[in-house]
KOLDREN-201790 format. One record per residue (C-alpha): x, y, z; residue in one letter. Coordinates in steps of 0.001 Angstrom, whole numbers, plus 524288, in hexadecimal, padded with zeros to 5 digits. Layout:
# KOLDREN-201790
XYZa...
//
This chain:
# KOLDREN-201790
D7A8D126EDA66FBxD7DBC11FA2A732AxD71BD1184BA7AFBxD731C1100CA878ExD6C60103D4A892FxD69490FE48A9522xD64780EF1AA969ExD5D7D0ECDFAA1EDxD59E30DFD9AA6E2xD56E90D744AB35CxD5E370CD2BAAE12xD6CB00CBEAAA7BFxD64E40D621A9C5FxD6A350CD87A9144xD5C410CEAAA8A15xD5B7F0DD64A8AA8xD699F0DDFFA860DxD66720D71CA7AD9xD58920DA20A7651xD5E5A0E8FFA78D3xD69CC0E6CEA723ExD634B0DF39A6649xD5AEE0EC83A6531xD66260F70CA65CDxD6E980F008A5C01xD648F0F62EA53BAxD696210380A55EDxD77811049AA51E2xD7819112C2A5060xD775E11290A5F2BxD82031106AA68BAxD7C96107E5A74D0xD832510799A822DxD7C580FA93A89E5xD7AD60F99CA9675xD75590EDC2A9D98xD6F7B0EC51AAB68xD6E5B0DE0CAAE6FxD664E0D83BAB90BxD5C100E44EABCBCxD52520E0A0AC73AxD4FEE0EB8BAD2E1xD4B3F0F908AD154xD581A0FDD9AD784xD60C50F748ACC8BxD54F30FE9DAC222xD565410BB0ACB5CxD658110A53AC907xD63BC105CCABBB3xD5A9411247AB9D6xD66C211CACABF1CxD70D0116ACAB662xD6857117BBAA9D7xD636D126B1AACBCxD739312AA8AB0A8xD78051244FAA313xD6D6F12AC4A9B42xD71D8136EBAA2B0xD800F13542A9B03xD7B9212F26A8E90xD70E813881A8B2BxD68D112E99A85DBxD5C5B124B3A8A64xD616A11857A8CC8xD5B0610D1CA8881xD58661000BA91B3xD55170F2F0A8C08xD4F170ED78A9861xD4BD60DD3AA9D06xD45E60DFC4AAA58xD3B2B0D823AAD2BxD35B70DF1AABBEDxD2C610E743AB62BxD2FDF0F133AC19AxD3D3F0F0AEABECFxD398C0F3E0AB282xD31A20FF7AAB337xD3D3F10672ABC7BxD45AC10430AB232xD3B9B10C4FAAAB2xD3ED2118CDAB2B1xD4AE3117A9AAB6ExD4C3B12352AA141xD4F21119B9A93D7xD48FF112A8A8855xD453B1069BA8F7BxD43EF0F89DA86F1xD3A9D0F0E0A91B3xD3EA90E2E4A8C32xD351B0DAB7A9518xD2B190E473A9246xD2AD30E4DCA85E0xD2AD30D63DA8488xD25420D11DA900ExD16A20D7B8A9116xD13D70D3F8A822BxD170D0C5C7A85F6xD11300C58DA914BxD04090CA87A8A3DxD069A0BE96A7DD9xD09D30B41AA87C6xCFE230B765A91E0xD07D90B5A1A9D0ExD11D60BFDBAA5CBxD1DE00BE53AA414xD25830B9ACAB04FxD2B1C0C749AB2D6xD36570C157ABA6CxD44FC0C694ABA66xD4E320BBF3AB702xD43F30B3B4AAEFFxD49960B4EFAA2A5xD56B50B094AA78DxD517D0A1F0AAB4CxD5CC2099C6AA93ExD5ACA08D8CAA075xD64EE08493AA68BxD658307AF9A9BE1xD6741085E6A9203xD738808C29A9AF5xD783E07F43A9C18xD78DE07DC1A8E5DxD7E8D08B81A8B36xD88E70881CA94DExD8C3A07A90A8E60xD8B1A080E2A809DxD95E408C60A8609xD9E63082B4A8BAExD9DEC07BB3A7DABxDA1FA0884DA7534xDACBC08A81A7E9CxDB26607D7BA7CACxDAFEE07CA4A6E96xDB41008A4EA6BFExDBEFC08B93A5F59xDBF2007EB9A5C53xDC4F607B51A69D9xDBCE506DCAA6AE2xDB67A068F3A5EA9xDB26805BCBA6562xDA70905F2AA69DExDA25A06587A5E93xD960B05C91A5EA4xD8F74062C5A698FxD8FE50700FA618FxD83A607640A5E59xD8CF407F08A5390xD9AA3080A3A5163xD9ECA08D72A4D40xDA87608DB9A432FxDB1E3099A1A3DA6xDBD920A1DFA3D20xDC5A30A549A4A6DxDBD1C0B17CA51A2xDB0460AFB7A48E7xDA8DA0AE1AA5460xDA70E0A07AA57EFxDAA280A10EA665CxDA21B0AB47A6AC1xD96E50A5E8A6250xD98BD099D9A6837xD97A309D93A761BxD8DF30A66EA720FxD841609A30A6C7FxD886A09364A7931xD841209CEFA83A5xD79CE0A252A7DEFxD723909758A7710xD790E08A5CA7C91xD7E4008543A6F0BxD89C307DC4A6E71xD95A4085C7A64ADxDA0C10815CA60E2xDA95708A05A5957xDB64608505A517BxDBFBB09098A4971xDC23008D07A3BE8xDD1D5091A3A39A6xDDB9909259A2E9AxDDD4908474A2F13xDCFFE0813CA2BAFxDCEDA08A0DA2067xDD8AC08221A1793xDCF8407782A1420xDC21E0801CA138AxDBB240773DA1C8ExDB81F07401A29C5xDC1EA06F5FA339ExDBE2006167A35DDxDB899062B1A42D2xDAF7406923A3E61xDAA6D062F4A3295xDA206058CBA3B0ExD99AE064B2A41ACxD974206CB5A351AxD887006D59A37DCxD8CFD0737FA4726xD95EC07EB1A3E6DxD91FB08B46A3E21xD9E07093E3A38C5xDA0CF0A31EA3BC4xDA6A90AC0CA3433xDAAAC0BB86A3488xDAEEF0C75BA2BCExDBDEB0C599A2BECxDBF940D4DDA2F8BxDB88C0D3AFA3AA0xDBEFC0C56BA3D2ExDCBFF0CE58A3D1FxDC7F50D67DA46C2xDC4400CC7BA51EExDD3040C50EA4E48xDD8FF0D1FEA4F5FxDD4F30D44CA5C0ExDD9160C787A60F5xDE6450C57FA57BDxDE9300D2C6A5367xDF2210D2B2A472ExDF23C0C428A4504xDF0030BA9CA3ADCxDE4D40B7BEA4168xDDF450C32BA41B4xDE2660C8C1A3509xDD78F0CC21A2A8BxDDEC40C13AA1FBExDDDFA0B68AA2880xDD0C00BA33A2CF0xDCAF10BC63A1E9ExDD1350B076A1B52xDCA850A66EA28C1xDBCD30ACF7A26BDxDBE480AC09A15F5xDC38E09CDCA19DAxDBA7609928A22CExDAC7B09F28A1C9ExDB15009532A11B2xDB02B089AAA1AFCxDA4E208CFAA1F37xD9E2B08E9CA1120xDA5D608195A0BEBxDA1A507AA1A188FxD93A108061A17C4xD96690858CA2575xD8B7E08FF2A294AxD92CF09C31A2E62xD90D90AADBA31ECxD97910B6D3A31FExD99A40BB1DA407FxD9FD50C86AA3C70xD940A0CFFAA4074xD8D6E0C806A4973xD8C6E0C7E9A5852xD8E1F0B9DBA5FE6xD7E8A0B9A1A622CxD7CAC0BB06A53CBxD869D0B26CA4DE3xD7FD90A78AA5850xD73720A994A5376xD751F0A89CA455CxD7E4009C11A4905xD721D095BDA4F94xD68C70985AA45A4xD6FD909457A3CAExD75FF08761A4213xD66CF085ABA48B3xD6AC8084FEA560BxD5FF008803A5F9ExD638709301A697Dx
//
Protein backbone atom coordinates (compact mmCIF):
# COMPACT_ATOMS: atom_id res chain seq x y z
CA UNK A 1 0.00 0.00 0.00
CA UNK A 2 1.35 3.30 -1.09
CA UNK A 3 0.19 6.66 1.00
CA UNK A 4 1.36 10.27 0.31
CA UNK A 5 2.28 12.51 2.96
CA UNK A 6 2.21 15.97 2.74
CA UNK A 7 4.00 18.40 5.50
CA UNK A 8 2.67 21.58 5.56
CA UNK A 9 4.15 24.43 7.37
CA UNK A 10 4.62 28.36 7.48
CA UNK A 11 7.95 27.92 8.32
CA UNK A 12 11.02 25.73 6.82
CA UNK A 13 8.30 22.57 8.19
CA UNK A 14 11.26 20.82 9.90
CA UNK A 15 8.89 20.05 13.06
CA UNK A 16 6.09 18.48 11.06
CA UNK A 17 8.70 16.48 9.13
CA UNK A 18 9.85 15.07 12.08
CA UNK A 19 7.03 14.64 14.62
CA UNK A 20 5.29 13.05 11.23
CA UNK A 21 8.01 11.12 10.41
CA UNK A 22 8.72 9.85 14.12
CA UNK A 23 4.90 8.59 13.84
CA UNK A 24 4.99 6.74 10.36
CA UNK A 25 8.17 4.88 11.14
CA UNK A 26 5.64 3.02 13.07
CA UNK A 27 4.02 1.61 10.09
CA UNK A 28 6.51 -0.33 8.03
CA UNK A 29 4.15 -2.37 6.14
CA UNK A 30 3.41 0.91 4.40
CA UNK A 31 5.28 2.54 1.65
CA UNK A 32 5.32 6.53 2.22
CA UNK A 33 5.96 9.04 -0.58
CA UNK A 34 6.75 12.71 1.42
CA UNK A 35 6.11 15.65 0.21
CA UNK A 36 6.95 18.96 1.90
CA UNK A 37 5.56 22.52 1.34
CA UNK A 38 7.79 24.94 3.14
CA UNK A 39 6.94 28.46 3.98
CA UNK A 40 2.79 28.51 3.57
CA UNK A 41 1.27 31.87 4.42
CA UNK A 42 -1.61 33.27 1.81
CA UNK A 43 -4.79 31.65 0.92
CA UNK A 44 -3.64 31.58 -2.76
CA UNK A 45 -0.44 29.40 -1.92
CA UNK A 46 -3.41 27.05 0.42
CA UNK A 47 -5.90 27.42 -2.83
CA UNK A 48 -2.86 26.08 -4.95
CA UNK A 49 -1.79 23.83 -2.30
CA UNK A 50 -5.57 22.56 -2.24
CA UNK A 51 -5.49 21.67 -6.46
CA UNK A 52 -2.25 19.82 -6.23
CA UNK A 53 -3.41 17.53 -3.31
CA UNK A 54 -7.08 16.72 -4.93
CA UNK A 55 -5.09 16.03 -8.77
CA UNK A 56 -2.57 13.54 -6.90
CA UNK A 57 -5.28 11.77 -4.98
CA UNK A 58 -6.99 11.67 -8.40
CA UNK A 59 -3.83 9.25 -9.62
CA UNK A 60 -3.00 7.57 -6.40
CA UNK A 61 -6.42 6.43 -5.44
CA UNK A 62 -5.86 6.98 -1.98
CA UNK A 63 -6.50 9.95 0.96
CA UNK A 64 -3.49 11.60 1.52
CA UNK A 65 -2.44 12.41 4.73
CA UNK A 66 -0.96 16.13 5.83
CA UNK A 67 1.04 16.66 8.96
CA UNK A 68 0.42 20.39 9.18
CA UNK A 69 2.54 23.53 11.42
CA UNK A 70 0.46 26.52 10.37
CA UNK A 71 -0.21 28.74 12.92
CA UNK A 72 -3.06 31.48 10.99
CA UNK A 73 -5.94 29.89 12.19
CA UNK A 74 -7.59 30.97 8.74
CA UNK A 75 -4.99 29.54 6.87
CA UNK A 76 -5.69 26.73 8.63
CA UNK A 77 -9.21 26.04 8.28
CA UNK A 78 -8.79 26.46 4.12
CA UNK A 79 -6.44 23.94 4.31
CA UNK A 80 -9.36 22.01 5.86
CA UNK A 81 -11.37 22.07 2.54
CA UNK A 82 -8.70 19.83 1.55
CA UNK A 83 -10.11 16.15 0.99
CA UNK A 84 -7.30 14.17 3.56
CA UNK A 85 -6.63 12.91 7.08
CA UNK A 86 -5.45 16.14 8.49
CA UNK A 87 -2.81 16.02 11.77
CA UNK A 88 -3.55 19.88 13.07
CA UNK A 89 -0.09 20.07 15.04
CA UNK A 90 -0.71 23.60 16.69
CA UNK A 91 -4.11 22.50 17.41
CA UNK A 92 -3.70 19.77 18.99
CA UNK A 93 -1.03 21.21 21.20
CA UNK A 94 -1.60 24.68 21.40
CA UNK A 95 -5.43 25.09 22.86
CA UNK A 96 -4.61 22.48 25.77
CA UNK A 97 -1.66 24.77 26.72
CA UNK A 98 -3.15 27.64 26.31
CA UNK A 99 -6.08 26.39 28.78
CA UNK A 100 -2.95 24.94 31.59
CA UNK A 101 -0.93 28.12 31.24
CA UNK A 102 -4.03 30.70 31.49
CA UNK A 103 -2.47 32.70 28.63
CA UNK A 104 -2.90 32.73 24.37
CA UNK A 105 -0.41 31.74 22.73
CA UNK A 106 1.25 34.45 20.50
CA UNK A 107 -0.30 33.02 17.31
CA UNK A 108 2.44 34.63 15.24
CA UNK A 109 4.11 33.04 12.00
CA UNK A 110 7.80 32.95 12.34
CA UNK A 111 7.79 32.86 16.28
CA UNK A 112 9.11 29.65 16.72
CA UNK A 113 12.01 30.37 14.45
CA UNK A 114 13.54 33.26 16.91
CA UNK A 115 17.09 33.03 16.38
CA UNK A 116 19.31 32.69 19.56
CA UNK A 117 22.46 34.41 18.29
CA UNK A 118 24.74 33.18 20.90
CA UNK A 119 23.52 29.63 20.34
CA UNK A 120 24.20 30.03 16.21
CA UNK A 121 27.30 31.49 17.06
CA UNK A 122 28.27 28.64 18.92
CA UNK A 123 26.96 25.96 16.42
CA UNK A 124 28.99 27.77 13.88
CA UNK A 125 32.28 27.74 16.04
CA UNK A 126 31.55 24.08 17.11
CA UNK A 127 31.18 23.19 12.96
CA UNK A 128 34.18 25.00 12.13
CA UNK A 129 35.95 22.81 14.98
CA UNK A 130 34.78 19.21 13.61
CA UNK A 131 35.90 20.29 10.24
CA UNK A 132 39.32 21.03 11.34
CA UNK A 133 39.64 18.23 13.69
CA UNK A 134 38.04 15.78 11.40
CA UNK A 135 40.30 12.16 10.97
CA UNK A 136 42.76 13.01 13.13
CA UNK A 137 43.82 15.97 10.87
CA UNK A 138 44.76 18.32 14.02
CA UNK A 139 45.01 16.66 17.36
CA UNK A 140 46.35 19.94 19.04
CA UNK A 141 43.53 21.27 19.95
CA UNK A 142 42.05 18.37 21.31
CA UNK A 143 41.46 20.26 24.67
CA UNK A 144 38.70 22.33 23.54
CA UNK A 145 36.75 19.00 22.62
CA UNK A 146 33.60 18.38 24.27
CA UNK A 147 34.15 14.38 22.83
CA UNK A 148 36.39 12.82 20.53
CA UNK A 149 35.02 10.13 18.55
CA UNK A 150 37.12 7.27 18.15
CA UNK A 151 36.91 4.04 15.57
CA UNK A 152 37.54 2.18 12.47
CA UNK A 153 37.79 4.14 8.91
CA UNK A 154 33.78 4.83 7.74
CA UNK A 155 32.19 3.99 11.31
CA UNK A 156 30.66 7.16 11.34
CA UNK A 157 32.62 9.66 13.10
CA UNK A 158 32.45 12.52 10.64
CA UNK A 159 29.00 12.80 10.03
CA UNK A 160 28.33 12.34 13.79
CA UNK A 161 30.56 14.93 14.40
CA UNK A 162 29.10 17.58 12.29
CA UNK A 163 25.96 16.29 13.23
CA UNK A 164 26.64 17.18 17.35
CA UNK A 165 28.08 20.46 15.94
CA UNK A 166 25.15 21.89 14.01
CA UNK A 167 22.60 20.69 15.75
CA UNK A 168 23.51 20.99 19.47
CA UNK A 169 26.81 23.27 19.41
CA UNK A 170 29.23 20.59 20.96
CA UNK A 171 32.65 20.58 20.11
CA UNK A 172 33.75 16.73 18.20
CA UNK A 173 36.68 15.70 17.39
CA UNK A 174 36.99 12.47 15.67
CA UNK A 175 40.52 10.50 15.16
CA UNK A 176 40.48 6.76 12.94
CA UNK A 177 42.14 4.08 14.75
CA UNK A 178 44.20 2.01 11.71
CA UNK A 179 46.28 -1.12 11.35
CA UNK A 180 49.05 0.51 12.94
CA UNK A 181 47.41 1.03 16.11
CA UNK A 182 46.11 -2.39 16.52
CA UNK A 183 49.66 -4.02 17.07
CA UNK A 184 50.08 -2.91 20.58
CA UNK A 185 46.18 -3.17 21.75
CA UNK A 186 46.14 0.30 23.03
CA UNK A 187 45.61 3.75 22.31
CA UNK A 188 47.76 5.79 20.02
CA UNK A 189 49.48 8.18 22.33
CA UNK A 190 47.71 11.21 21.44
CA UNK A 191 45.12 10.09 22.68
CA UNK A 192 45.84 8.58 25.92
CA UNK A 193 45.80 12.18 27.70
CA UNK A 194 41.90 12.76 26.62
CA UNK A 195 40.58 9.24 27.53
CA UNK A 196 37.71 10.75 29.63
CA UNK A 197 36.76 13.04 26.03
CA UNK A 198 36.72 9.24 24.04
CA UNK A 199 33.78 7.95 23.00
CA UNK A 200 34.61 4.97 20.41
CA UNK A 201 32.25 3.64 17.42
CA UNK A 202 32.02 0.55 16.13
CA UNK A 203 29.95 -1.46 13.23
CA UNK A 204 28.97 -5.04 11.96
CA UNK A 205 31.95 -5.80 9.62
CA UNK A 206 29.36 -6.92 6.73
CA UNK A 207 27.84 -3.91 6.69
CA UNK A 208 31.43 -2.09 7.25
CA UNK A 209 32.15 -4.02 3.77
CA UNK A 210 29.56 -2.62 2.09
CA UNK A 211 30.20 1.24 2.70
CA UNK A 212 34.32 0.35 1.67
CA UNK A 213 33.02 -1.34 -1.31
CA UNK A 214 31.34 1.41 -2.56
CA UNK A 215 34.15 3.71 -2.12
CA UNK A 216 37.26 1.08 -2.92
CA UNK A 217 35.59 -1.62 -4.72
CA UNK A 218 37.72 -4.86 -4.68
CA UNK A 219 40.43 -3.62 -2.38
CA UNK A 220 42.18 -4.56 0.64
CA UNK A 221 40.43 -2.06 2.12
CA UNK A 222 37.38 -2.97 1.44
CA UNK A 223 37.48 -6.59 1.74
CA UNK A 224 35.40 -8.56 4.48
CA UNK A 225 39.10 -10.09 6.15
CA UNK A 226 40.50 -6.88 6.66
CA UNK A 227 37.30 -5.47 7.85
CA UNK A 228 36.49 -8.46 10.38
CA UNK A 229 39.88 -8.18 11.39
CA UNK A 230 39.90 -3.64 12.22
CA UNK A 231 36.38 -3.94 13.92
CA UNK A 232 37.53 -7.58 15.95
CA UNK A 233 41.02 -5.29 16.67
CA UNK A 234 39.68 -2.30 17.60
CA UNK A 235 36.38 -3.43 19.96
CA UNK A 236 39.50 -4.95 21.92
CA UNK A 237 40.96 -1.50 22.54
CA UNK A 238 38.17 -0.22 23.47
CA UNK A 239 37.29 -3.03 26.21
CA UNK A 240 41.21 -3.13 27.38
CA UNK A 241 41.17 0.71 27.45
CA UNK A 242 37.68 0.78 29.16
CA UNK A 243 36.66 2.97 26.20
CA UNK A 244 32.69 3.29 26.13
CA UNK A 245 31.58 2.47 22.51
CA UNK A 246 28.45 1.64 20.34
CA UNK A 247 27.51 -0.20 17.50
CA UNK A 248 26.48 2.31 14.68
CA UNK A 249 25.38 -0.55 12.28
CA UNK A 250 21.75 0.21 12.73
CA UNK A 251 21.61 3.54 13.82
CA UNK A 252 20.81 6.85 12.11
CA UNK A 253 23.30 10.04 12.81
CA UNK A 254 20.47 11.59 15.23
CA UNK A 255 20.51 8.43 17.20
CA UNK A 256 24.07 7.50 17.45
CA UNK A 257 24.37 11.50 18.80
CA UNK A 258 22.00 11.02 21.27
CA UNK A 259 23.08 7.96 22.92
CA UNK A 260 26.79 9.63 22.64
CA UNK A 261 25.48 12.61 24.77
CA UNK A 262 23.78 10.75 27.28
CA UNK A 263 26.15 8.81 27.78
CA UNK A 264 29.33 11.11 27.85
CA UNK A 265 26.64 13.75 29.84
CA UNK A 266 26.90 16.47 27.55
CA UNK A 267 24.01 18.91 27.76
CA UNK A 268 22.26 19.52 24.34
Amino acid sequence: MKRQVYFISDGTAITAETLGKSLLTQFEQIDFEFITLPYVNSTEQITNIIELITHNQRKQGTLPILIVTIVDTKLRQQLKQCDAFIVDIFSAFLTPLEMELNAPSVSATGAQRNIDHHQYADRIDAVHFAIDNDDGAITREYDQADIILVGVSRCGKTPTSLYLALQFGIKAANYPLTEEDFGSFQLPAVLKPYKNKLYGLTINPLRLQSIRQARQANSRYASMPQCQREVREVEAVFRKERVPFMDTSNASIEEISTRIMDAAGLRR
